[in-house]
C-alpha positions as CSV (number, residue, x, y, z in Angstrom):
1,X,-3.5,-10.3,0.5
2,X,-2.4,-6.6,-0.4
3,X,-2.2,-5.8,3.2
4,X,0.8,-9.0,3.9
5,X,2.5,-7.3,0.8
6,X,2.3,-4.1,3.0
7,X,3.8,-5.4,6.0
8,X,6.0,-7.1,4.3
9,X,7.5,-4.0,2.8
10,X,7.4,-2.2,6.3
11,X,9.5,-4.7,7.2
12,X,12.1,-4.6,4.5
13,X,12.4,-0.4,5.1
14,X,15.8,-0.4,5.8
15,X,16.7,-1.4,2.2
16,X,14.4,1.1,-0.2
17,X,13.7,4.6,-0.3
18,X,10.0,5.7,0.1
19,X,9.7,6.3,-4.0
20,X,10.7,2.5,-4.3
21,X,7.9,0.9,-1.5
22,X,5.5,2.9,-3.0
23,X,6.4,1.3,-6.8
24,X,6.5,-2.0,-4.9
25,X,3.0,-1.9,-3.6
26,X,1.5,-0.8,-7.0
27,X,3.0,-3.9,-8.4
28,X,1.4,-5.8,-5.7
29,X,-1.6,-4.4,-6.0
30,X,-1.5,-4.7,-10.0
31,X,-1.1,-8.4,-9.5
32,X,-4.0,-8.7,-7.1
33,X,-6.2,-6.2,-9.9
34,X,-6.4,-3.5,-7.2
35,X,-7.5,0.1,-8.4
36,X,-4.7,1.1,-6.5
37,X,-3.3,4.7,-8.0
38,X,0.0,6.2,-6.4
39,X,-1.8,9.2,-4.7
40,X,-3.6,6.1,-2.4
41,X,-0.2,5.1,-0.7
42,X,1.4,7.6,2.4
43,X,5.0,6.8,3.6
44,X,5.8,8.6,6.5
45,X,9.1,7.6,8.3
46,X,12.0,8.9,11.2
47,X,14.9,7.6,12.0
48,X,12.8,4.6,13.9
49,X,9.8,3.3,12.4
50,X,7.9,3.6,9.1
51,X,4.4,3.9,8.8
52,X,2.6,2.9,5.1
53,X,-1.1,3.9,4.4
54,X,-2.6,2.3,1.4
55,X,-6.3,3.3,0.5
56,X,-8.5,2.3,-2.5
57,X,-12.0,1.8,-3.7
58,X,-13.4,-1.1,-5.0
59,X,-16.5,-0.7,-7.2
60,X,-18.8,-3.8,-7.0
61,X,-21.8,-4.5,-8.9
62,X,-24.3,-5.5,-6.7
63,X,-27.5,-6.5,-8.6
64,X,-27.7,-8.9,-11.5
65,X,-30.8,-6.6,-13.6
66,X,-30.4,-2.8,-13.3
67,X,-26.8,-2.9,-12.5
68,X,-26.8,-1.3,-9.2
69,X,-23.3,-0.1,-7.9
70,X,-21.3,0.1,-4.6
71,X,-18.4,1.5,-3.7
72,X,-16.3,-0.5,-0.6
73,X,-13.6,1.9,0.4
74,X,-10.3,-0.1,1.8
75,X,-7.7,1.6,4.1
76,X,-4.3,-0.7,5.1
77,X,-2.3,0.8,7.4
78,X,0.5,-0.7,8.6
79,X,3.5,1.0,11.0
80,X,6.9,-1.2,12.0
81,X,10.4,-0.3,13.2
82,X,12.9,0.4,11.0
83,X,15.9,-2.1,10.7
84,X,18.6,0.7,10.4
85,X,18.7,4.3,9.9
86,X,17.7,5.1,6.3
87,X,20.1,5.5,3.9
88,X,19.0,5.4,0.2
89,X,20.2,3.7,-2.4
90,X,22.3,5.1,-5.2
Protein backbone atom coordinates (compact mmCIF):
# COMPACT_ATOMS: atom_id res chain seq x y z
CA UNK A 1 0.00 0.00 0.00
CA UNK A 2 2.33 2.95 1.35
CA UNK A 3 5.21 1.35 -0.32
CA UNK A 4 3.32 1.49 -4.22
CA UNK A 5 2.65 5.19 -3.18
CA UNK A 6 6.46 5.28 -2.69
CA UNK A 7 7.50 3.98 -5.88
CA UNK A 8 5.18 5.63 -7.47
CA UNK A 9 6.59 8.93 -6.36
CA UNK A 10 10.24 7.70 -7.29
CA UNK A 11 9.00 7.42 -10.46
CA UNK A 12 7.43 10.80 -10.85
CA UNK A 13 11.02 12.55 -9.51
CA UNK A 14 11.58 14.43 -12.37
CA UNK A 15 8.52 16.74 -11.73
CA UNK A 16 8.84 17.64 -7.65
CA UNK A 17 11.45 18.86 -5.56
CA UNK A 18 12.45 16.61 -2.56
CA UNK A 19 10.38 19.04 0.05
CA UNK A 20 7.23 18.18 -2.21
CA UNK A 21 7.66 13.97 -2.35
CA UNK A 22 8.19 14.07 1.13
CA UNK A 23 4.56 16.20 1.69
CA UNK A 24 3.20 13.66 -0.86
CA UNK A 25 4.05 10.63 1.12
CA UNK A 26 2.71 12.09 4.38
CA UNK A 27 -0.55 12.52 2.61
CA UNK A 28 -0.36 8.95 1.57
CA UNK A 29 0.46 7.71 4.56
CA UNK A 30 -2.37 10.00 6.39
CA UNK A 31 -4.83 8.33 4.20
CA UNK A 32 -3.71 4.81 5.00
CA UNK A 33 -3.60 6.13 9.14
CA UNK A 34 0.17 5.64 9.14
CA UNK A 35 2.17 7.22 12.14
CA UNK A 36 4.26 8.44 9.59
CA UNK A 37 6.10 11.91 10.95
CA UNK A 38 8.43 13.86 8.35
CA UNK A 39 11.69 13.02 10.21
CA UNK A 40 10.77 9.05 8.95
CA UNK A 41 11.19 9.95 5.17
CA UNK A 42 15.11 10.33 3.55
CA UNK A 43 15.41 11.66 -0.08
CA UNK A 44 18.68 11.34 -1.36
CA UNK A 45 19.11 12.12 -5.14
CA UNK A 46 22.13 12.92 -8.16
CA UNK A 47 21.65 13.87 -11.33
CA UNK A 48 20.49 10.00 -12.06
CA UNK A 49 18.49 8.23 -9.68
CA UNK A 50 16.53 9.04 -6.43
CA UNK A 51 16.41 6.95 -3.59
CA UNK A 52 13.22 7.47 -0.86
CA UNK A 53 13.44 5.80 2.70
CA UNK A 54 10.35 5.82 4.57
CA UNK A 55 10.32 4.30 8.23
CA UNK A 56 7.65 4.11 10.85
CA UNK A 57 6.31 2.22 13.89
CA UNK A 58 3.30 0.68 14.28
CA UNK A 59 2.05 0.06 17.83
CA UNK A 60 -0.25 -2.97 18.02
CA UNK A 61 -2.18 -4.26 20.92
CA UNK A 62 -1.58 -7.68 21.14
CA UNK A 63 -3.67 -9.12 24.02
CA UNK A 64 -7.37 -8.71 24.62
CA UNK A 65 -7.02 -8.52 28.95
CA UNK A 66 -3.92 -6.70 30.25
CA UNK A 67 -3.32 -4.78 27.11
CA UNK A 68 -0.07 -6.00 26.17
CA UNK A 69 1.83 -3.84 23.44
CA UNK A 70 4.22 -4.34 20.42
CA UNK A 71 5.90 -2.21 18.47
CA UNK A 72 6.39 -3.54 14.39
CA UNK A 73 9.02 -1.24 13.01
CA UNK A 74 8.43 -0.70 9.03
CA UNK A 75 11.31 0.55 6.68
CA UNK A 76 10.28 1.15 2.60
CA UNK A 77 12.98 1.86 0.64
CA UNK A 78 12.67 2.39 -2.70
CA UNK A 79 15.58 3.77 -5.29
CA UNK A 80 14.61 4.44 -9.34
CA UNK A 81 16.25 6.52 -12.08
CA UNK A 82 15.44 9.80 -12.59
CA UNK A 83 13.38 10.91 -15.72
CA UNK A 84 15.47 14.11 -16.31
CA UNK A 85 17.90 16.10 -14.53
CA UNK A 86 16.22 17.99 -11.57
CA UNK A 87 15.05 21.16 -12.01
CA UNK A 88 12.60 22.53 -9.30
CA UNK A 89 9.67 24.04 -9.61
CA UNK A 90 9.03 27.76 -9.20
Amino acid sequence: MLRMGVEEEAKNAHIYSDEQIAGRVMERAEAWSLPLEREGISIERDDTNIKITVRYKVVVNLGLLGGYKRGLSYRIEVEKPIKAPYQPMR
